[in-house]
mmCIF file of the N, C-alpha and C atoms, coordinates in Angstrom:
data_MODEL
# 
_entry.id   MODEL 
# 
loop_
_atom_site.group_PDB 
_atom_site.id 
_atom_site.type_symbol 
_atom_site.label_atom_id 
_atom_site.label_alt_id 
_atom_site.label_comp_id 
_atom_site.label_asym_id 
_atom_site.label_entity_id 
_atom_site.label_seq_id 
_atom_site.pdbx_PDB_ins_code 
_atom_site.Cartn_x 
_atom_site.Cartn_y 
_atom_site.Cartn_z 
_atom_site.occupancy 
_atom_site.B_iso_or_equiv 
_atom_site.pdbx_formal_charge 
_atom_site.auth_seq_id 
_atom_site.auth_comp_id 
_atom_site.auth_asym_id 
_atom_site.auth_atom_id 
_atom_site.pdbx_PDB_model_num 
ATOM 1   N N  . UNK A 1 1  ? -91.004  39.899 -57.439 1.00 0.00 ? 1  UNK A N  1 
ATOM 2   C CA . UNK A 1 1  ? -90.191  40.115 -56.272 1.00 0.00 ? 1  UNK A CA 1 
ATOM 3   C C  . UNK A 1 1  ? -90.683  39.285 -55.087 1.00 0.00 ? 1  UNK A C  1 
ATOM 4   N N  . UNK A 1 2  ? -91.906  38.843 -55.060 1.00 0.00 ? 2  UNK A N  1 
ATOM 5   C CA . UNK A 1 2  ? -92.713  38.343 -54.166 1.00 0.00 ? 2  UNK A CA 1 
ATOM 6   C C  . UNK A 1 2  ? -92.021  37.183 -53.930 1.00 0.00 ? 2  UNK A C  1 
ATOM 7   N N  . UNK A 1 3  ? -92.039  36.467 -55.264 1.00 0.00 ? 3  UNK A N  1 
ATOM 8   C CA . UNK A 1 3  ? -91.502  34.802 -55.491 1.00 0.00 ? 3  UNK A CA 1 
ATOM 9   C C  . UNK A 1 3  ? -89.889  34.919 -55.045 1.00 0.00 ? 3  UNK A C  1 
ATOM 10  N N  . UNK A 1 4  ? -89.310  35.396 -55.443 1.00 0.00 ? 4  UNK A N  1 
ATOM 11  C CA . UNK A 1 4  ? -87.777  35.922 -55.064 1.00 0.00 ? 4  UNK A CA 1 
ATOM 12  C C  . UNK A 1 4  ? -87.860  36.049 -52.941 1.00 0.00 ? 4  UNK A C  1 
ATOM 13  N N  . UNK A 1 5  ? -88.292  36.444 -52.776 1.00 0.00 ? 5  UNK A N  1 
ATOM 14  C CA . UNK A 1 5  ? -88.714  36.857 -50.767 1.00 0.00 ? 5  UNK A CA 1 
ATOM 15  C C  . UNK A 1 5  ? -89.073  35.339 -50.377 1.00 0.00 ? 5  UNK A C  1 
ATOM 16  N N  . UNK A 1 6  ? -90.065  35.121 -51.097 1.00 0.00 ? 6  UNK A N  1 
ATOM 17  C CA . UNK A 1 6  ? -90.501  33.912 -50.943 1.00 0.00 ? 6  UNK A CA 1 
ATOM 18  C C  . UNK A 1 6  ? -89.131  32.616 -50.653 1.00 0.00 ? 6  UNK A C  1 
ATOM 19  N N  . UNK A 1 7  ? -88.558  32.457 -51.306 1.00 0.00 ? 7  UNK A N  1 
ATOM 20  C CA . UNK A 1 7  ? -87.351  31.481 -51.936 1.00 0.00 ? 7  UNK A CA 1 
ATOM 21  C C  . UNK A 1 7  ? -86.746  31.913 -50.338 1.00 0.00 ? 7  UNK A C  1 
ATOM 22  N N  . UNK A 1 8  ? -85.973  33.122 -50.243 1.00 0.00 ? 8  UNK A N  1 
ATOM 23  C CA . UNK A 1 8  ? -85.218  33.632 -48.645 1.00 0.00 ? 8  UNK A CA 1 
ATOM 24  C C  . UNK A 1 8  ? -86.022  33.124 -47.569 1.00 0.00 ? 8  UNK A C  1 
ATOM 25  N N  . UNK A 1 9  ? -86.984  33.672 -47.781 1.00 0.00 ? 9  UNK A N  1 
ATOM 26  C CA . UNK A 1 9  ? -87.866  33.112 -46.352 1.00 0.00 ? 9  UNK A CA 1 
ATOM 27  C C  . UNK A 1 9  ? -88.202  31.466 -46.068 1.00 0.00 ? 9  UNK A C  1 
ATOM 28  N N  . UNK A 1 10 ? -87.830  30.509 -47.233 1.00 0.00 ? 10 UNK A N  1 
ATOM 29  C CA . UNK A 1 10 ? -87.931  29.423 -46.625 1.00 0.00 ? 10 UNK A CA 1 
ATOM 30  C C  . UNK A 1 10 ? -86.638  29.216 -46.168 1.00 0.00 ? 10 UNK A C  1 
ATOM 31  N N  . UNK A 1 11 ? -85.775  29.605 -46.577 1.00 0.00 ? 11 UNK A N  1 
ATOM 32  C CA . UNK A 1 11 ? -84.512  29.023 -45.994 1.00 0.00 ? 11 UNK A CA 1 
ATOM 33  C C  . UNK A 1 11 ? -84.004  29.219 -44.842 1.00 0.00 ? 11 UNK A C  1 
ATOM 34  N N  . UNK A 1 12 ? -84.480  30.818 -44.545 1.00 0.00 ? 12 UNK A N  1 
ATOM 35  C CA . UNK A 1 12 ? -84.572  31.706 -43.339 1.00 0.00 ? 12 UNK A CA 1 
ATOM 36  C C  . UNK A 1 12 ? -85.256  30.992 -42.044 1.00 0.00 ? 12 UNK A C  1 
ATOM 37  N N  . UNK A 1 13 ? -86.715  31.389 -42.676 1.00 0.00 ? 13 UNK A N  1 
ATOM 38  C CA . UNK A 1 13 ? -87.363  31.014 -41.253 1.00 0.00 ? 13 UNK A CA 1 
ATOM 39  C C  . UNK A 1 13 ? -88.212  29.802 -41.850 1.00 0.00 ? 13 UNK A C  1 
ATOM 40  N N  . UNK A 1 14 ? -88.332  28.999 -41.033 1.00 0.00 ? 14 UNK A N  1 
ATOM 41  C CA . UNK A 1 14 ? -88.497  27.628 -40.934 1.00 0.00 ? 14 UNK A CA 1 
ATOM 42  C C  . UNK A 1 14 ? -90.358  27.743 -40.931 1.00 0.00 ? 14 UNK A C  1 
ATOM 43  N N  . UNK A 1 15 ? -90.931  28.893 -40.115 1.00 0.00 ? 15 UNK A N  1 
ATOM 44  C CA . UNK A 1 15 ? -91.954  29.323 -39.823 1.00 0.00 ? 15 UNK A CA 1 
ATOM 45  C C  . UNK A 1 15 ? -92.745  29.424 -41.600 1.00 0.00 ? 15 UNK A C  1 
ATOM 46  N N  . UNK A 1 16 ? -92.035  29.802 -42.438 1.00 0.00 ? 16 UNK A N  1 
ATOM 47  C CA . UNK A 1 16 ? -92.567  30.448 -43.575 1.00 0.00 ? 16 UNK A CA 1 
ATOM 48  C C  . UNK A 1 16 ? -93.309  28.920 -44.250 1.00 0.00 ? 16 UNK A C  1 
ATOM 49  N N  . UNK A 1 17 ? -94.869  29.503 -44.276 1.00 0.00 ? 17 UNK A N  1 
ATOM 50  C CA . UNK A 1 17 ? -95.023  28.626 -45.310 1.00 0.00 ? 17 UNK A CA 1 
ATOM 51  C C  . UNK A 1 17 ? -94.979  28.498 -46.912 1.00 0.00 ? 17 UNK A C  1 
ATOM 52  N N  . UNK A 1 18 ? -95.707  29.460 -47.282 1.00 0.00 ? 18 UNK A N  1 
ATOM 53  C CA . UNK A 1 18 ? -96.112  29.712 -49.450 1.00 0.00 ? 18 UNK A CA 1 
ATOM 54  C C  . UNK A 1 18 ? -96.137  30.961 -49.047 1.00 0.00 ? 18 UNK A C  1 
ATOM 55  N N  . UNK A 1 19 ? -96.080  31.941 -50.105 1.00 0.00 ? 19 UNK A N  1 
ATOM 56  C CA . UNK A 1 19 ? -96.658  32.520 -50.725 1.00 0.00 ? 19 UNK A CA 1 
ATOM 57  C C  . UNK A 1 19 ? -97.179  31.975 -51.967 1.00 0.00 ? 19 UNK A C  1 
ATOM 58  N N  . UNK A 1 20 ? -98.701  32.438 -52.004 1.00 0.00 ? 20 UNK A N  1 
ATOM 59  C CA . UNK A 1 20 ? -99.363  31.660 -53.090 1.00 0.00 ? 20 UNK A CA 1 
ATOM 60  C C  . UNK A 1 20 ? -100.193 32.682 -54.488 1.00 0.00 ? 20 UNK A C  1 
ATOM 61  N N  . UNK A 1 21 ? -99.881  32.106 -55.249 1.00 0.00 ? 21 UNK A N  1 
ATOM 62  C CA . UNK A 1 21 ? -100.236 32.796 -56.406 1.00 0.00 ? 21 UNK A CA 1 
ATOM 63  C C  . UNK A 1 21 ? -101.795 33.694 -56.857 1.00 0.00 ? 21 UNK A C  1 
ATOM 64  N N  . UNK A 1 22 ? -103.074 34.398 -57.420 1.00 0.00 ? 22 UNK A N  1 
ATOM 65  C CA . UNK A 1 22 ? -103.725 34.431 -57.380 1.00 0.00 ? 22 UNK A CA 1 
ATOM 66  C C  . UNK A 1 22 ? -104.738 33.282 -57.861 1.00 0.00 ? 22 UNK A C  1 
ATOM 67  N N  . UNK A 1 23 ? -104.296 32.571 -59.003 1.00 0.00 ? 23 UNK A N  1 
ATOM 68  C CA . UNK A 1 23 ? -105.041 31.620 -59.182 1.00 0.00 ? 23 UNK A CA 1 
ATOM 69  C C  . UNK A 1 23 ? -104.710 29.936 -58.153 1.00 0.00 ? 23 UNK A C  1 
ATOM 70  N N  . UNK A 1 24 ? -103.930 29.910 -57.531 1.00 0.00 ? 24 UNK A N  1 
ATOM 71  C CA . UNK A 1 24 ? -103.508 29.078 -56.691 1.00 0.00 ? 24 UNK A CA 1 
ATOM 72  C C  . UNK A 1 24 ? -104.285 29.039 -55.661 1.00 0.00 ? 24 UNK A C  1 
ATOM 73  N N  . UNK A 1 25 ? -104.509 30.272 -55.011 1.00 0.00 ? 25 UNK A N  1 
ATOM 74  C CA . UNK A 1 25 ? -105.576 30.764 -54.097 1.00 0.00 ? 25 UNK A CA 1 
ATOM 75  C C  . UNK A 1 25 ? -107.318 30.105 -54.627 1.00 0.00 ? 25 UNK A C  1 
ATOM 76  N N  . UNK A 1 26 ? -107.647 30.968 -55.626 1.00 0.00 ? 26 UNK A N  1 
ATOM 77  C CA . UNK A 1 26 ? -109.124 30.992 -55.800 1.00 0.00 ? 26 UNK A CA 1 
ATOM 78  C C  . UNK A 1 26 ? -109.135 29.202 -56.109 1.00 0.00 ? 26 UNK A C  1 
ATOM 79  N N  . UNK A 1 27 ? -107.842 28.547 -56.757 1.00 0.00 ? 27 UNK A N  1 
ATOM 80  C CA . UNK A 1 27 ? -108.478 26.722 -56.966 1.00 0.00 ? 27 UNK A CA 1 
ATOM 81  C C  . UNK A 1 27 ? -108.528 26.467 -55.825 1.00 0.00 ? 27 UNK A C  1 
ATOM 82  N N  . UNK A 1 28 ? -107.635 26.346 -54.983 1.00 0.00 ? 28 UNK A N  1 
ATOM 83  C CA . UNK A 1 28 ? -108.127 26.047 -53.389 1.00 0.00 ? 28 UNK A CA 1 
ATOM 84  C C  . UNK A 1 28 ? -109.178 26.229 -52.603 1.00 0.00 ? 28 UNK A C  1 
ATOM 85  N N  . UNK A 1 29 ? -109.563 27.478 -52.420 1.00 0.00 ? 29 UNK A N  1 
ATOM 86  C CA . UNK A 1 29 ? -110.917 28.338 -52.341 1.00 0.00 ? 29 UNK A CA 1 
ATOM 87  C C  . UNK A 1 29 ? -112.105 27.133 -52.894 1.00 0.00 ? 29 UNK A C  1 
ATOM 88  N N  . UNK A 1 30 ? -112.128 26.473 -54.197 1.00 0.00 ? 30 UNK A N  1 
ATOM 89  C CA . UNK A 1 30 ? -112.844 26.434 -54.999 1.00 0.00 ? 30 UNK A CA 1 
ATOM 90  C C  . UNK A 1 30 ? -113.292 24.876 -54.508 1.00 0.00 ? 30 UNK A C  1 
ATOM 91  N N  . UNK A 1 31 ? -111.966 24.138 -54.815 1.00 0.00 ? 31 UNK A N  1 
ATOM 92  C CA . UNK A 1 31 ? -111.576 22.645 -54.100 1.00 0.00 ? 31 UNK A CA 1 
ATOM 93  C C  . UNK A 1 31 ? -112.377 22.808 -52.149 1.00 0.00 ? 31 UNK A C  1 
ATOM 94  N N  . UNK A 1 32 ? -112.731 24.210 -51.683 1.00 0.00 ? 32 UNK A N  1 
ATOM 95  C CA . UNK A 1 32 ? -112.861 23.502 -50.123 1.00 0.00 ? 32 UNK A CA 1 
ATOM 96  C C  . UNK A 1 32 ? -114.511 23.945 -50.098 1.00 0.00 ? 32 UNK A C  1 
ATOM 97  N N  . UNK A 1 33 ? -114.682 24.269 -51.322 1.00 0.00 ? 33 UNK A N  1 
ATOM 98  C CA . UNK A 1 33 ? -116.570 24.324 -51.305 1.00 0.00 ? 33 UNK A CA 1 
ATOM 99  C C  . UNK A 1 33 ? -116.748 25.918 -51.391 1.00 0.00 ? 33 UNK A C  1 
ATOM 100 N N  . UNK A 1 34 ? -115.923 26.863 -51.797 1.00 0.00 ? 34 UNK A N  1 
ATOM 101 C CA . UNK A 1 34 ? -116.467 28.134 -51.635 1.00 0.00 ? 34 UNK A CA 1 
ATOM 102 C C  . UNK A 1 34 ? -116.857 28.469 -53.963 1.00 0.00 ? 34 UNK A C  1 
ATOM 103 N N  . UNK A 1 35 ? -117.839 29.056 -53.417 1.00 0.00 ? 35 UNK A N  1 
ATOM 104 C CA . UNK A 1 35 ? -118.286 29.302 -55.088 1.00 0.00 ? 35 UNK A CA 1 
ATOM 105 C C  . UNK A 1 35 ? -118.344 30.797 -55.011 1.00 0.00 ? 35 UNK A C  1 
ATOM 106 N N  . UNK A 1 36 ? -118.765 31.420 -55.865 1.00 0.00 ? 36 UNK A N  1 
ATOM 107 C CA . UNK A 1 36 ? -118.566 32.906 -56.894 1.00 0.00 ? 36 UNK A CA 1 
ATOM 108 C C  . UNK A 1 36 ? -117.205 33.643 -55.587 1.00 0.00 ? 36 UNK A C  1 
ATOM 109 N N  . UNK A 1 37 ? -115.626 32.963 -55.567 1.00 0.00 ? 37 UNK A N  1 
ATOM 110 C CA . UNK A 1 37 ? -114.724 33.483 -55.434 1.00 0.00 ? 37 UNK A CA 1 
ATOM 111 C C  . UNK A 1 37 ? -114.279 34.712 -56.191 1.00 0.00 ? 37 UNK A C  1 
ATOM 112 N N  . UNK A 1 38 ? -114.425 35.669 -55.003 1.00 0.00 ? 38 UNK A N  1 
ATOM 113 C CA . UNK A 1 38 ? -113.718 37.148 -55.626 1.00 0.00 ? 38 UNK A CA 1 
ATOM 114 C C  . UNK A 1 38 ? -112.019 37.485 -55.171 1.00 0.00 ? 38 UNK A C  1 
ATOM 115 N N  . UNK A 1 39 ? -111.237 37.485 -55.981 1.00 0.00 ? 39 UNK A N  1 
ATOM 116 C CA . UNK A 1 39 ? -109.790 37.939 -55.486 1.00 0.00 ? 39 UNK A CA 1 
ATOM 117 C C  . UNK A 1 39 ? -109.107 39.456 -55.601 1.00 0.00 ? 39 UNK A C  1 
ATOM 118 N N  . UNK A 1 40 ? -108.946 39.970 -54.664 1.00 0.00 ? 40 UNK A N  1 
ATOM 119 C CA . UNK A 1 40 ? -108.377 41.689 -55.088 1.00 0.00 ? 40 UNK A CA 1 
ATOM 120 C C  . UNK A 1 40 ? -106.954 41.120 -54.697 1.00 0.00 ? 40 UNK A C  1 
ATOM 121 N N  . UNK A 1 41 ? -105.889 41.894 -55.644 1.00 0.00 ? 41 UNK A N  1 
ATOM 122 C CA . UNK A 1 41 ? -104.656 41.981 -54.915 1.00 0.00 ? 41 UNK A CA 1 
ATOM 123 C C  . UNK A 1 41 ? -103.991 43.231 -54.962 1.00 0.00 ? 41 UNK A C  1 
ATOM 124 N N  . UNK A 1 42 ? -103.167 43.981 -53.757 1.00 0.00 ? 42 UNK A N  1 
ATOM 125 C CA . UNK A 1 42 ? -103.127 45.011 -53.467 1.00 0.00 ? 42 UNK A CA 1 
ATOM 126 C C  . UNK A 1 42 ? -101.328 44.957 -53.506 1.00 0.00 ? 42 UNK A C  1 
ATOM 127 N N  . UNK A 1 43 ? -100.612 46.040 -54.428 1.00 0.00 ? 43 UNK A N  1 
ATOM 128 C CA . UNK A 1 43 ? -98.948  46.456 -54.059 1.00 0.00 ? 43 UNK A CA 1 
ATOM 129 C C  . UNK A 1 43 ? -98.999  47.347 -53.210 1.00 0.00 ? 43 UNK A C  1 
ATOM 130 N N  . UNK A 1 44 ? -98.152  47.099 -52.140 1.00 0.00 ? 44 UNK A N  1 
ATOM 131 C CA . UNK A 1 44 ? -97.950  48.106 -50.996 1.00 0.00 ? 44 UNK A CA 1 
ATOM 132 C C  . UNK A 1 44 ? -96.657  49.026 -51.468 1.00 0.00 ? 44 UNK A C  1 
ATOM 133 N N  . UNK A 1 45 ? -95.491  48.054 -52.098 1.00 0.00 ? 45 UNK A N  1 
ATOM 134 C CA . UNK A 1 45 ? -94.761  49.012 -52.498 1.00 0.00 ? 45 UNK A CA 1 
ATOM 135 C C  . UNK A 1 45 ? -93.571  47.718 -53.300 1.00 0.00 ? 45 UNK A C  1 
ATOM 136 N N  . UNK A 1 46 ? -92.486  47.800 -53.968 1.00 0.00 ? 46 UNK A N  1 
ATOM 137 C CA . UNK A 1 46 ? -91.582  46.988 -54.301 1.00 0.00 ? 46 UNK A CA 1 
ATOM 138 C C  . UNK A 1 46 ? -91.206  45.279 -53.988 1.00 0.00 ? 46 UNK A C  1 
ATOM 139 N N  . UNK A 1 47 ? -91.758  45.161 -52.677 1.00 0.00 ? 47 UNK A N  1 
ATOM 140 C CA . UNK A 1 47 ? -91.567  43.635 -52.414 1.00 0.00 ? 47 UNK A CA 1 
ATOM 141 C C  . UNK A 1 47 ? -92.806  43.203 -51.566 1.00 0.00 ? 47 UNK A C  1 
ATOM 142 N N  . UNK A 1 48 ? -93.947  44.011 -50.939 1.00 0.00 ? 48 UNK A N  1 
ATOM 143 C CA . UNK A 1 48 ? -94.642  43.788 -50.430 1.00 0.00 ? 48 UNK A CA 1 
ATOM 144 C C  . UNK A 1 48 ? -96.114  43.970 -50.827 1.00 0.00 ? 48 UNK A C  1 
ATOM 145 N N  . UNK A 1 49 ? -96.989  42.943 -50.777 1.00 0.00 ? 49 UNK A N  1 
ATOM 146 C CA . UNK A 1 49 ? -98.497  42.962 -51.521 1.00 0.00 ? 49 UNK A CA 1 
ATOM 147 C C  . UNK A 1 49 ? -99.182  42.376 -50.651 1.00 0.00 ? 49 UNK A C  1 
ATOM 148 N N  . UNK A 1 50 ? -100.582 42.721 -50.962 1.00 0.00 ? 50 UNK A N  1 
ATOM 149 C CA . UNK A 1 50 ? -101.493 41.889 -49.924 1.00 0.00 ? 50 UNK A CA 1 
ATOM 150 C C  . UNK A 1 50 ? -102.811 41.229 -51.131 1.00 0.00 ? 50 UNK A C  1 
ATOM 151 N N  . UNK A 1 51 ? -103.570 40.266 -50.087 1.00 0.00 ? 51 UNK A N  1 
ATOM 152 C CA . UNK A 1 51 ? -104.436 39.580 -51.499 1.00 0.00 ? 51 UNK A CA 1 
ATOM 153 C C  . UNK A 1 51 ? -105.263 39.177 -50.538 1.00 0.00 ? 51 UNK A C  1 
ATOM 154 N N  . UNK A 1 52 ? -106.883 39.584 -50.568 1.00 0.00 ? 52 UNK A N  1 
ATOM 155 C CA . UNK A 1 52 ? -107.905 39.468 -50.267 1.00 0.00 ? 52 UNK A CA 1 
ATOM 156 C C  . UNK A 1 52 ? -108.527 38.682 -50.994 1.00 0.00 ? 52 UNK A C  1 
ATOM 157 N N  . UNK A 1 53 ? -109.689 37.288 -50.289 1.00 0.00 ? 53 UNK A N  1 
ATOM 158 C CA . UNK A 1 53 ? -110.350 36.350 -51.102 1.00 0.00 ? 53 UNK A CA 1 
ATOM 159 C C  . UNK A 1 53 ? -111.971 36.430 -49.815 1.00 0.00 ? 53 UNK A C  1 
ATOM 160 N N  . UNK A 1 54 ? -112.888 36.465 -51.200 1.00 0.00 ? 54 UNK A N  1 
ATOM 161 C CA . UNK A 1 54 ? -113.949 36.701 -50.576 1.00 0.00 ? 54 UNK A CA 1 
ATOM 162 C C  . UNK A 1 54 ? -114.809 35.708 -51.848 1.00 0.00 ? 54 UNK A C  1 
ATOM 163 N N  . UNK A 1 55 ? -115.587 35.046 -51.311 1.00 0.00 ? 55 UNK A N  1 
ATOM 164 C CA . UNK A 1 55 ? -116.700 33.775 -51.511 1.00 0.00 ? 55 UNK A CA 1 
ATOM 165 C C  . UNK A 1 55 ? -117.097 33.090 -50.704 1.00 0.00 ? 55 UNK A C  1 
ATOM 166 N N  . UNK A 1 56 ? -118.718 32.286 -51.331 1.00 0.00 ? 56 UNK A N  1 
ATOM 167 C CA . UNK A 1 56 ? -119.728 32.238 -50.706 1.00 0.00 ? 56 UNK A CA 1 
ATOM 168 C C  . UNK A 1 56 ? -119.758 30.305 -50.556 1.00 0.00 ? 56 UNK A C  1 
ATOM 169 N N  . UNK A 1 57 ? -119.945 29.951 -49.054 1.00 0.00 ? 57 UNK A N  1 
ATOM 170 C CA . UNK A 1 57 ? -120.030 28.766 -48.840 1.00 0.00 ? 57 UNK A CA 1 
ATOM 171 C C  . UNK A 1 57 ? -120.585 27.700 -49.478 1.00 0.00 ? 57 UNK A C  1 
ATOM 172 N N  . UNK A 1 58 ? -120.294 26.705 -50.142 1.00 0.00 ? 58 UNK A N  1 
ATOM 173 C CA . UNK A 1 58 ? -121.691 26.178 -50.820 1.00 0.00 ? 58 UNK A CA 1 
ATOM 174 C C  . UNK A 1 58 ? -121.673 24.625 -49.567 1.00 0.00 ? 58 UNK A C  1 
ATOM 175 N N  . UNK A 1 59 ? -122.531 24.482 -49.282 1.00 0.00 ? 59 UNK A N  1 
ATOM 176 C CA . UNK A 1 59 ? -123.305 23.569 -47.767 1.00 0.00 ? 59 UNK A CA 1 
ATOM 177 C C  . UNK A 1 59 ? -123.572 22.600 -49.208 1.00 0.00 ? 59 UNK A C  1 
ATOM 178 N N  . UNK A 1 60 ? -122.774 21.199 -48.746 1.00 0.00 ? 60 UNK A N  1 
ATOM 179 C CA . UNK A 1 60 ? -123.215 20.120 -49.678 1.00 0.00 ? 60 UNK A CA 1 
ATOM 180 C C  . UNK A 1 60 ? -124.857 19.418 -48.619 1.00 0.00 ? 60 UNK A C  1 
# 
């Protein structure tokens, strides 16, 4: 349902950027230097979820 909201809201508001997937998230995460990435994702109810990302800097 997420991806479906997603699709409206670009057409809608101009403002909208992604909604992004869980593994879409943690490669990005991964690609900007963060290592042992943890992802929770949370249903609030039918069309609405939330997704927490927690990992540790790696300093080249």
């Amino acid at each position: 349902m997420c991806r479906l909201f997603e699709r409206y809201q670009r057409l809608r508001a101009h403002a909208h950027a992604r909604t992004y997937r869980t593994h879409e998230c943690a490669r990005m995460l991964k690609e900007s230097g963060y290592a042992a990435v943890q992802i929770e994702t949370y249903k609030i109810n039918w069309l609405w979820g939330l997704m927490t990302a927690r990992g540790t800097h790696v300093q080249a």
